[in-house]
Every structure is written in structure tokens, then in C-alpha cells.
C-alpha positions as CSV (number, residue, x, y, z in Angstrom):
1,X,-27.2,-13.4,52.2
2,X,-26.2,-16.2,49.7
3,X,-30.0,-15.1,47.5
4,X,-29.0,-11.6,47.6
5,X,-25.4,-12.3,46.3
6,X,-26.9,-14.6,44.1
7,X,-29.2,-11.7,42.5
8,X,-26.6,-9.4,42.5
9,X,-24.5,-11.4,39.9
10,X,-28.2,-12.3,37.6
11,X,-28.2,-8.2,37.6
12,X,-24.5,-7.3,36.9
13,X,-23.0,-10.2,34.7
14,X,-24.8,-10.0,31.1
15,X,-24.6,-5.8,31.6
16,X,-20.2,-6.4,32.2
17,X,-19.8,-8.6,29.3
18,X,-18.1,-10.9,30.9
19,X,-17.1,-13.8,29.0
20,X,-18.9,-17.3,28.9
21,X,-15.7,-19.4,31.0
22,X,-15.5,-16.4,33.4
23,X,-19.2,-16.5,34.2
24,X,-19.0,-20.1,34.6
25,X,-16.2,-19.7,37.3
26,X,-17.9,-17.0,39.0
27,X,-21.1,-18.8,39.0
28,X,-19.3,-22.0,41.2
29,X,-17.6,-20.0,43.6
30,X,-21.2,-18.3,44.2
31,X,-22.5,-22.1,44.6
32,X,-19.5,-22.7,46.5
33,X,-20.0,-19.7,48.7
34,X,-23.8,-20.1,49.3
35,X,-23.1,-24.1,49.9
36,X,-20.6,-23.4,52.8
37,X,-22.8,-20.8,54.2
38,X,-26.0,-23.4,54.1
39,X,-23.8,-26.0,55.8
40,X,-22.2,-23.4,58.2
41,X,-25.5,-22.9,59.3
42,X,-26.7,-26.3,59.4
43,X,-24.2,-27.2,61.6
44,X,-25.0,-24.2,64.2
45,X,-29.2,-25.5,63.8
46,X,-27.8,-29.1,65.0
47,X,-25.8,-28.1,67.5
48,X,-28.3,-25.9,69.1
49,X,-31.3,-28.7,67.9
50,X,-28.9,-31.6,70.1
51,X,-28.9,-28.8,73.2
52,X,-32.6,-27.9,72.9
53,X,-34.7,-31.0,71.6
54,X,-37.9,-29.5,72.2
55,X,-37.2,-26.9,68.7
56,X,-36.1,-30.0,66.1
57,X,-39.5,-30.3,64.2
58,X,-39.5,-26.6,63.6
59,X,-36.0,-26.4,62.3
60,X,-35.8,-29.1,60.5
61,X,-39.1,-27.8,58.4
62,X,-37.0,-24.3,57.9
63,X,-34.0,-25.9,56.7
64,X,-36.7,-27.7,54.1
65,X,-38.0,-24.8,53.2
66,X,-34.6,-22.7,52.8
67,X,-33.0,-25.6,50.9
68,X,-36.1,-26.0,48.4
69,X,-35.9,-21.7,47.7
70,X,-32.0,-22.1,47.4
71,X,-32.8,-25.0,44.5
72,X,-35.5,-22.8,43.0
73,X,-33.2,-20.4,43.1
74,X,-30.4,-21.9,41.4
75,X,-32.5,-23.1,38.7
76,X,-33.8,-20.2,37.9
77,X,-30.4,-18.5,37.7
78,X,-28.9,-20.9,35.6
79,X,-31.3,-20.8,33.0
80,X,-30.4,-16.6,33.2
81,X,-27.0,-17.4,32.8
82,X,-27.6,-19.4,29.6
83,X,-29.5,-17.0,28.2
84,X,-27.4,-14.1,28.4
85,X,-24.5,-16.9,27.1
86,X,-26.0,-17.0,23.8
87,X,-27.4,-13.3,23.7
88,X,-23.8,-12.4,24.1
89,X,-22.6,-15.0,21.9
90,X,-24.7,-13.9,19.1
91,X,-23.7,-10.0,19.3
92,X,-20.3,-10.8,19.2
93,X,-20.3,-12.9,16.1
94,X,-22.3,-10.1,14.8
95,X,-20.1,-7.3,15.4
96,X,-16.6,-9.9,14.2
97,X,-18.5,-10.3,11.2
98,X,-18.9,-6.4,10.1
99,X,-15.4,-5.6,11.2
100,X,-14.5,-8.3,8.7
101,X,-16.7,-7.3,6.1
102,X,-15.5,-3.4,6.8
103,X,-11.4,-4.5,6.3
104,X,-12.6,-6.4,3.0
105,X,-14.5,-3.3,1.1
106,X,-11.2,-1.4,2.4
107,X,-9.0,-3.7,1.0
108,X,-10.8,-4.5,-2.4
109,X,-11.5,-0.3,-2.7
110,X,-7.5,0.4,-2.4
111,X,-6.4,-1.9,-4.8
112,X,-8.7,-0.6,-7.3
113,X,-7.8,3.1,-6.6
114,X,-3.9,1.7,-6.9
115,X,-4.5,-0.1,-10.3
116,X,-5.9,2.9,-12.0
117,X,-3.5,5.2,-10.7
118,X,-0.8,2.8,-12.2
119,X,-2.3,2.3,-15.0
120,X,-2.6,6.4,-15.8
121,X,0.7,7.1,-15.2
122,X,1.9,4.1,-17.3
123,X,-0.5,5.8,-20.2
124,X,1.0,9.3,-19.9
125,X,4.1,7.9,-19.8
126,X,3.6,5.9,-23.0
127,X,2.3,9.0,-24.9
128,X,5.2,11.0,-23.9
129,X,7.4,8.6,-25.3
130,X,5.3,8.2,-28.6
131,X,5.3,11.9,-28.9
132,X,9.3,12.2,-28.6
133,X,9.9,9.2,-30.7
134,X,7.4,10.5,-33.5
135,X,9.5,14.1,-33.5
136,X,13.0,12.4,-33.1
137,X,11.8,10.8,-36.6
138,X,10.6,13.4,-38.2
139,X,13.3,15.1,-38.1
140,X,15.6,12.3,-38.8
141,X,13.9,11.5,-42.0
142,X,13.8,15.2,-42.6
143,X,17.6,15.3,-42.7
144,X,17.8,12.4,-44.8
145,X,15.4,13.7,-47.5
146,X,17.7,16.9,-47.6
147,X,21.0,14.4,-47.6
148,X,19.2,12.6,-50.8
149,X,18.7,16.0,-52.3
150,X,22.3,17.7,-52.0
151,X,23.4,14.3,-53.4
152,X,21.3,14.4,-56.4
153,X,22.0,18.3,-57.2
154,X,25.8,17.1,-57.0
155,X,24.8,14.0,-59.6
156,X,23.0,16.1,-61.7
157,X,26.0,18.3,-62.1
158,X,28.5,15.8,-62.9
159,X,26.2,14.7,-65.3
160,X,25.9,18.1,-66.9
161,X,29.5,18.8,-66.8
162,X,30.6,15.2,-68.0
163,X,27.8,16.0,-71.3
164,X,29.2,19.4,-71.7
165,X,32.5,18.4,-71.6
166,X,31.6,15.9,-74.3
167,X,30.4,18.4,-76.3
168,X,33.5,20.4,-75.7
169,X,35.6,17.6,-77.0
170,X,33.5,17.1,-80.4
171,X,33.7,20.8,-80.9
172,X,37.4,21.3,-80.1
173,X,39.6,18.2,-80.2
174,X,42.5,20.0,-80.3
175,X,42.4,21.7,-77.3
176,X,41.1,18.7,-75.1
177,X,44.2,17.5,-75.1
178,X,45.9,20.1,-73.1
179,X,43.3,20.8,-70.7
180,X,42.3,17.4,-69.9
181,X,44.6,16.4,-67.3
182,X,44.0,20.3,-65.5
183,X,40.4,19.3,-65.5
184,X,41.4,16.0,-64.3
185,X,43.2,17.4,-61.2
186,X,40.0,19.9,-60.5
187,X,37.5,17.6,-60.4
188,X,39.5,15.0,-58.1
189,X,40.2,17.9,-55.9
190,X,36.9,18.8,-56.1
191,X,35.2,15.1,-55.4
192,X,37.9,14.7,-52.6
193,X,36.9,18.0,-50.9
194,X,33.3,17.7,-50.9
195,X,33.7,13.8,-49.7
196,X,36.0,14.8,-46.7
197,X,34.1,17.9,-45.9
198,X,30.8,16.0,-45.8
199,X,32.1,13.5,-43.8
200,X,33.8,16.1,-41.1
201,X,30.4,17.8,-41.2
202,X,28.6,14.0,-40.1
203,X,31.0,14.0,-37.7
204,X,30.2,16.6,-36.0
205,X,26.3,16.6,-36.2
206,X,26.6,13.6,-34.8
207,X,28.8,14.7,-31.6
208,X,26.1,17.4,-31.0
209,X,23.3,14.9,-31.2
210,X,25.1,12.2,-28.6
211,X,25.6,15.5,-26.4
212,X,21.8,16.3,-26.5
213,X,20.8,13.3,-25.9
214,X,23.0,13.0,-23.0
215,X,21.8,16.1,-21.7
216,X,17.8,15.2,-22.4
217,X,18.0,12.1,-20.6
218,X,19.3,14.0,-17.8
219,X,16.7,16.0,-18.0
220,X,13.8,13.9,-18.3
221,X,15.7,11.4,-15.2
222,X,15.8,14.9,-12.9
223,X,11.8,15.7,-13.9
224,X,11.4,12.0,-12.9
225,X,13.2,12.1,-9.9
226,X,11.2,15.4,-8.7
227,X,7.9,14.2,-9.1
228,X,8.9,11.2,-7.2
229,X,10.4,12.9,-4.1
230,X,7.4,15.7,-4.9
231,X,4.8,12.9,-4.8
232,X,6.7,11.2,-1.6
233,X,6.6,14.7,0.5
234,X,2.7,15.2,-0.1
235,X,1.9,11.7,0.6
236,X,3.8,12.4,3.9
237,X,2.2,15.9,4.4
238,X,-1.2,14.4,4.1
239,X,-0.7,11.4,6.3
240,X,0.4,13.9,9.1
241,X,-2.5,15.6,8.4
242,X,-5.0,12.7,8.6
243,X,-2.8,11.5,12.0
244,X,-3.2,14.6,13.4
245,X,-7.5,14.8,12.3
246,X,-7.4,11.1,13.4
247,X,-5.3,12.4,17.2
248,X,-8.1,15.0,17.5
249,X,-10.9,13.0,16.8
250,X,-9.8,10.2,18.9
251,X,-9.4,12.3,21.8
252,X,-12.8,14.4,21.9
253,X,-14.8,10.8,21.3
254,X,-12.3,9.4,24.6
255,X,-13.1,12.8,26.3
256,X,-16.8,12.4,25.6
257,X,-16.9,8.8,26.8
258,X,-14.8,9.3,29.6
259,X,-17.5,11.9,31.1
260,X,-19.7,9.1,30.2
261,X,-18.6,6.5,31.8
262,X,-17.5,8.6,35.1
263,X,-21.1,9.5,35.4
264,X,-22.5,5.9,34.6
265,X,-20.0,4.0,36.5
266,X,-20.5,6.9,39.4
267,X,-24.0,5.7,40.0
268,X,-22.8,1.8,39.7
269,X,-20.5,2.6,42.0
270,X,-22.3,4.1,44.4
271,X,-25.1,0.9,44.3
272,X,-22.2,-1.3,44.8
273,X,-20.2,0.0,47.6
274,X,-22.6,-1.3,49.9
275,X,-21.8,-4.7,49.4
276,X,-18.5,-4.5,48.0
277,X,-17.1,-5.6,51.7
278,X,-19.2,-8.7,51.2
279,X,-17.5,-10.1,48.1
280,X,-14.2,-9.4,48.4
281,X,-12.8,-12.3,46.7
282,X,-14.7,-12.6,44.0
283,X,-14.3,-8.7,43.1
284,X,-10.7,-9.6,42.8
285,X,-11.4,-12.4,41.2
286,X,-13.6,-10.5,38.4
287,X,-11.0,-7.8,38.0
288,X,-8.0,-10.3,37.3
289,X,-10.1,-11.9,34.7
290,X,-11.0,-8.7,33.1
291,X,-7.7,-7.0,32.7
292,X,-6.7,-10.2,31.7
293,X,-9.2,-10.0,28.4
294,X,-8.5,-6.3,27.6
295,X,-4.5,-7.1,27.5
296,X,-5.7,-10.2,25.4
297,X,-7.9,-7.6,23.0
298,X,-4.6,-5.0,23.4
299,X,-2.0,-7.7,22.0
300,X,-4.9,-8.5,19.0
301,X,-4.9,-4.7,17.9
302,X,-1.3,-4.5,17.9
303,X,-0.8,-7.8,16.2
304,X,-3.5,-6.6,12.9
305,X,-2.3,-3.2,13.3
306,X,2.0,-4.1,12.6
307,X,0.0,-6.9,9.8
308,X,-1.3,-4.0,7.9
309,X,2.2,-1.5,8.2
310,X,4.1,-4.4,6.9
311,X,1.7,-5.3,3.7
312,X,1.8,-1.5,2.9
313,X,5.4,-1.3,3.1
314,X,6.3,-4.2,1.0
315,X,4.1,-3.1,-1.3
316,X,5.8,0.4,-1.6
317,X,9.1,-1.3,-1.9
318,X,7.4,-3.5,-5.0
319,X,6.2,-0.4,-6.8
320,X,9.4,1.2,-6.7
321,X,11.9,-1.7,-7.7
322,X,9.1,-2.1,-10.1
323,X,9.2,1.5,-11.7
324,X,13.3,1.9,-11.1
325,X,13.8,-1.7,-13.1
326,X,11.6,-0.2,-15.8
327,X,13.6,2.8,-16.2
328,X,17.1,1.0,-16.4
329,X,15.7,-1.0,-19.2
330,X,14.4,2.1,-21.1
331,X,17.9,3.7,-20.7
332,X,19.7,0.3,-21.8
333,X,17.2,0.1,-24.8
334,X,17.7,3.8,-25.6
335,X,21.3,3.5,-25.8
336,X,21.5,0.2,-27.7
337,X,19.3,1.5,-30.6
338,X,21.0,4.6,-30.8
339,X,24.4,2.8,-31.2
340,X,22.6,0.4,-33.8
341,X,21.1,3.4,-35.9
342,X,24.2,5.4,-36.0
343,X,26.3,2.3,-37.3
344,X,23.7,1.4,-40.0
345,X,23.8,5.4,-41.1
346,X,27.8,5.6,-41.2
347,X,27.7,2.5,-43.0
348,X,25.3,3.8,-46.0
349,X,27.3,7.1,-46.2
350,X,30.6,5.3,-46.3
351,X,29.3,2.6,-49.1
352,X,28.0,6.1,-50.9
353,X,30.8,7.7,-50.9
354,X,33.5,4.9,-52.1
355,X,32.3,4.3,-55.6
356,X,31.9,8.5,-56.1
357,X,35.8,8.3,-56.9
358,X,36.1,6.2,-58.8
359,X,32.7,7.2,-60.9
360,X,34.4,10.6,-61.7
């Protein structure tokens, strides 16, 4: 009994993948087992050999002969066990190795895909910005070219009319005198009208042009804001998707290998019931340990799996502070510079427009 059971675990332990302290405790309570069961029946060959003295020499050379196939035996066995040890051993450092290598190439592929992602949208961005700065100024400098011209046709004509009315006075001296302070009033009136008037006009162009501004940063923060939540609904629509492919996928491969198994563990089964009644205890024994690794391996999963949700979300949350901090600055920026151009522009028109008074 104790060789069979002995045989039984050579056969079954390397095909279980049992681990290497589990083996080891299973392998002494064998020893243990077969150990009581040699001296159980030792004890029942000397009680009988003291009762029957004519039967001693023969015993005594079977319980030789059992003892030195039991050694044999272990031997043998043990040299099995420490085989399969380091077979095992070996695979599994294999397979640790490849799942490590698999999570890098992931890892170092994603943040490459990210960067140039970033790195496009920060270039279109750019452009736009370059293209609406480069029409903002052309039209600016537009509107000054036709400022400069309206203010030299008006200079030109006081210089015409101040040389004709020079002329005037050499031809006619006598009538300058009475029409001098008539075209005195005129052309005050005149300067004072065109001043105001020009500066009502600069007034309100530049009311107008605060209002569209307004109004085009709200649009451009709207477009913004759509192609975020846009962007956030199909990255949501396509992880459901994958989820679901991955659910579907997942459950054909366990349906396929639970057919599998069934039929493989079916057979085992069916070898084993025979001498399941035999080893009891160290069935139970076996079973404990194992659900005890696969909780283990369970726990591990779980443990790498809320690693990786937690990396991807902070990094989500750094993208977008990232992106909204960026957009608060352009806004502040924006603002700021408009403020400063619009000052330096009044400033020029107002220092323009004092001395034209007091030219005339």
C-alpha cells in the first residue's frame, strides 16, 4: 500500500503544479504514513514471531527485504521530486519574465502614442493662433495706414488753404481785414468738429471691437469645450466597446476550456476514485493548500489590476489641469495685451490731436 501511494504522488504532483513547500509537506506525511504502516506491521510480525518461534528466520528476512525496497524506493522518489522542483522552477521564471517584458513594450508603446498625440494638438493649436494673430494685424495696421492717410489729406489741405489764403492777403489787403476773424471762427469750428467727431468715431470702433472679441473667445472656449466632452464620449464609446469584445472573448476561451477540463479532469477523475478512500487526509490536505495559492494569485491580479486604474487616472487628471491651466493663461495674456495696445493707441491719437489746435 505505502509503494503504491507512493507512486501515485511521483505521477500526479509535477502534472498539478503544486508548489515546491507543498510538495515537501506532502512528501513527509507520505513518509510518515508509509513509516507507521511498516512499524504497524512490524509489531503484528513480532507478536505473531514471539507466539510461533518456528517462522522468525523467514520473517525477519521479509522485513529485510521490504525495508531495503521501501529505501530504494524513497530514493528514487526523492530524486523525482527534485527534478520536477527545478523543472517547475525554471517554467515559472520563464513565463514571470515575458509577462514582465509584455507590461513594459505596453507601457513604453502608450506613452509614445500619448506624446505625439500631445504634441499634434499643441501644433494645430499653435497655427491657429498664428493664423488669427497674423489677420488681427493685418487688419490693424490696415486701419492705421488709412488713419495716416485721412490725416495727411486733412494736412495737405490746411496747407493749401493757409498758402491760398496768403495769396488772398497779398492780392487784397483790404478786404482781409474784415473777413479774417469769419474765417477765424470757420476754421476753429471746423478743426473742433473733425477732432470731436473723430474721436466719437474711435470710440465707438473700439466698443464694437471689445464686443467681438468678447464674443470670439466665447466662441473659440464653446468649440474647445465640445471637442473635449466630444473626445471624452468616444473614448467612453470605444472602451465599452473593447469591454464588451474583451466579455465575449473571455467567455468563449472559459467556455472552451471549461469543456476541456470537464473532459480531462473526467478521465482523472475517474482513475482516481478508486483510491480516493485511501487518502483521505492528504486529499484535504492538497485542496486546502491549493485554494489557498489561487486566492494568493486572485489578491495579486486585483492588486496590479487597481495599480494600473489608478496611474491612468492620475494621469488623466494631469492632462487636464495641464490643458485648463494653459487656457487661463492664454485668456489672462489675451486680455492684458489688449488693454496695453488700446492704451498706447488712445495715447498717440490724443498727443495727435492736441497740438492740431493750436497749429491752426
Amino acid at each position: 500500500g505505502a509503494a503504491q501511494s507512493g507512486s501515485l504522488v511521483s505521477d500526479q504532483a509535477p502534472a498539478g503544479g503544486l508548489p515546491g513547500g507543498l510538495r515537501a509537506h506532502h512528501s513527509q506525511l507520505l513518509r510518515k504514513s508509509a513509516a507507521e504502516k511498516i512499524q504497524r506491521a512490524w509489531r503484528t510480525h513480532y507478536q505473531h514471531r514471539t507466539q510461533t518461534s518456528s517462522r522468525r528466520t523467514k520473517e525477519a528476512l521479509a522485513a529485510t527485504k521490504i525495508q531495503a525496497r521501501w529505501r530504494g524506493f524513497r530514493v528514487i522518489r526523492r530524486k523525482q521530486h527534485a527534478s520536477a522542483t527545478r523543472i517547475q522552477t525554471a517554467f515559472r521564471g520563464f513565463i514571470v519574465r515575458l509577462a514582465v517584458r509584455r507590461l513594459q513594450a505596453a507601457t513604453r508603446v502608450q506613452r509614445h502614442a500619448r506624446g505625439m498625440l500631445f504634441r499634434r494638438d499643441l501644433a494645430r493649436q499653435r497655427a491657429a493662433a498664428l493664423k488669427i494673430q497674423r489677420r488681427a494685424r493685418g487688419a490693424l495696421a490696415r486701419k492705421e495706414v488709412d488713419d495716416f492717410r485721412r490725416r495727411a489729406a486733412k494736412a495737405a489741405l490746411l496747407l493749401q488753404r493757409a498758402a491760398r489764403r496768403w495769396k488772398a492777403y497779398k492780392v487784397a489787403q483790404g478786404k482781409r481785414q474784415e473777413k479774417a476773424a469769419e474765417q477765424s471762427r470757420v476754421a476753429a469750428a471746423t478743426s473742433i468738429q473733425s477732432a470731436f467727431r473723430g474721436r466719437k468715431g474711435r470710440q465707438r470702433f473700439q466698443e464694437r471691437r471689445r464686443s467681438w472679441e468678447a464674443v470670439e473667445a466665447q466662441h473659440k472656449a464653446a468649440i474647445k469645450l465640445q471637442a473635449l466632452v466630444r473626445r471624452k464620449q468616444a473614448a467612453r464609446t470605444v472602451d465599452h466597446m473593447r469591454q464588451v469584445k474583451q466579455e465575449m472573448q473571455s467567455q468563449a476561451a472559459t467556455t472552451v476550456r471549461k469543456f476541456w477540463l470537464r473532459r480531462h479532469y473526467r478521465r482523472k477523475f475517474l482513475r482516481l476514485r478508486q483510491e480516493l478512500r485511501m487518502h483521505e487526509d492528504s486529499v484535504i490536505t492538497i485542496q486546502r493548500y491549493v485554494r489557498g495559492f489561487l486566492v494568493r494569485s486572485r489578491m495579486w491580479r486585483d492588486a496590479i489590476r487597481a495599480e494600473d486604474e489608478l496611474w491612468a487616472a492620475v494621469e488623466i487628471q494631469r492632462c487636464w489641469r495641464g490643458y485648463l491651466g494653459r487656457v487661463r493663461w492664454e485668456i489672462e495674456y489675451d486680455a492684458v495685451h489688449s488693454r496695453l495696445v488700446a492704451a498706447v493707441r488712445l495715447q498717440r491719437h490724443i498727443r495727435g490731436w492736441l497740438p492740431r489746435p493750436r497749429a491752426a
